[in-house]
N, C-alpha and C positions, 0 to 999 in steps of 0.2 A: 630794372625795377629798383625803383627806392624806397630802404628798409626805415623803417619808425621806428625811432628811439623805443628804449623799453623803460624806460625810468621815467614815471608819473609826476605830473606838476600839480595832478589835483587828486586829493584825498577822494577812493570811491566804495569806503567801506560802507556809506548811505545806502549801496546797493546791495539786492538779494543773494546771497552765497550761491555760487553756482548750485543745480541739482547733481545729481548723484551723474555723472557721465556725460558732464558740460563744462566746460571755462568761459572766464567773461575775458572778453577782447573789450581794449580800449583803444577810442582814438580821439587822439589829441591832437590840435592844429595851434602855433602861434596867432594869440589877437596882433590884429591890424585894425588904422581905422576903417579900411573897405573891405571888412566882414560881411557888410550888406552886399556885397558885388559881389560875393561869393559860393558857390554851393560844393557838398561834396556828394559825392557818387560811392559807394559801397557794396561789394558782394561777397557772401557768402560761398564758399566752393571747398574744391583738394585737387592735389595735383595727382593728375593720372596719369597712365599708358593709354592711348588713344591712336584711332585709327589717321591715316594721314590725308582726309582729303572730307570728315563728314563733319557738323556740327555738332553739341554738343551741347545741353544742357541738365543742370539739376534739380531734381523736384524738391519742393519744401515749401514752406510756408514760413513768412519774418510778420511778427505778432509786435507791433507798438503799443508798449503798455508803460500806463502810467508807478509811476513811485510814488506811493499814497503818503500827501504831509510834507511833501517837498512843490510838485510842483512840474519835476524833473520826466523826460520821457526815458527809457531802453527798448533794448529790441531782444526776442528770443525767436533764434531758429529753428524749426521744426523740419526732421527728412527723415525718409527709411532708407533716402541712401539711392534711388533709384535716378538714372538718367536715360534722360530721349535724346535720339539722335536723329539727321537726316541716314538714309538708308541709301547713300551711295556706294556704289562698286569701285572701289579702290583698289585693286591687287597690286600695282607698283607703286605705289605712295609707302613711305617708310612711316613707322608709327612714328607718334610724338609724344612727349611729355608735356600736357595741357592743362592748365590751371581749369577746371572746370565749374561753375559757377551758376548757383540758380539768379531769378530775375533779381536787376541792382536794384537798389533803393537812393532816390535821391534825396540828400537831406537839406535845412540851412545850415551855411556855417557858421559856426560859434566859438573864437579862439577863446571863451572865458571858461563853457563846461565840456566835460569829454563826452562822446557818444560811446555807450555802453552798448555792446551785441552777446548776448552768450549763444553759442555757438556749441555743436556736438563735440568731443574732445577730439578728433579726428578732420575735425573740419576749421579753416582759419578764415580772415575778413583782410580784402584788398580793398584801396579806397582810393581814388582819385579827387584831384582840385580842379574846378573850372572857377573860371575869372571871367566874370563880364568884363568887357572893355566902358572906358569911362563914357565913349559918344552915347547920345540919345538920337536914333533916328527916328523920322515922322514917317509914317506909312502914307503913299499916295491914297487919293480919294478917285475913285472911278465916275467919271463924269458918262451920263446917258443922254446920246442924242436927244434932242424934243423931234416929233414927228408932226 
C-alpha cells in the first residue's frame, strides 16, 4: 500500500470544521494533462480482526454535499459502526487483519482541487488511480440475417 503525503498543496480551510467526533481526510492527486483519462476510486472503512475465509463489509451512508458559494463538492460519512458478512464456516482459516470498508465511491479526477471526505474519528479513506488507456475502440455492430 502506498502511503499519501500528509502535507497539503491546497489551502481547505473553505471547508466545514469537522463535527464534534469527525476528521476531514484529504486527497490530493498531481495535475496532469490526462486528468480527463483518469478516475479515482475511494472507501471508507478500519482495520479489523476478521475471520479467515468470509467477506466483509461496512454499513454507512457517503452524503455529496455541496460548499455553498464555492461551487466546490465533499463527502460526509455516516455508520453505527456495524458490518455484514458472508456466514461461512471457517474453523481452520487463521484470522486476519482486514481493511474493512463500506461501498467505494468513484470520482473524477482533479489534480487542481483536493477531495474532501470527513469521516468518523476512527475510521480513514483508502483510494486508488485508474487510467484509461489512450486507444479508442469501436464496438462491433451486430448484423441480422434478412429472412
Amino acid at each position: 500500500m502506498t502511503m499519501a503525503q500528509s502535507v497539503l498543496k491546497q489551502n481547505t480551510d473553505i471547508f466545514p470544521v469537522p463535527e464534534k467526533g469527525y476528521k476531514k481526510m484529504i486527497i490530493e492527486v498531481p495535475h496532469s494533462k490526462n486528468d480527463d483519462n483518469k478516475k479515482i476510486e475511494f472507501n471508507v472503512g478500519k482495520w479489523m480482526e476478521v475471520d479467515g475465509c468470509n467477506h466483509f463489509s461496512l454499513q454507512g451512508t457517503l452524503e455529496k454535499k455541496d460548499l455553498q458559494g464555492w461551487g466546490y463538492d465533499y463527502y460526509v460519512f455516516k455508520t453505527n459502526g456495524n458490518v455484514v458478512s458472508t456466514q461461512m464456516g471457517c474453523p481452520d482459516a487463521p484470522n486476519r487483519h482486514l481493511f474493512v470498508s463500506a461501498q467505494p465511491e468513484m470520482v473524477r479526477y482533479n489534480g487542481r482541487l483536493p477531495i474532501v471526505i470527513y469521516v468518523p474519528d476512527e475510521y480513514e479513506v483508502q483510494f486508488k488511480i485508474y487510467k484509461a488507456e489512450e486507444d479508442v475502440y469501436v464496438a462491433a455492430e451486430e448484423r441480422v440475417k434478412k429472412k
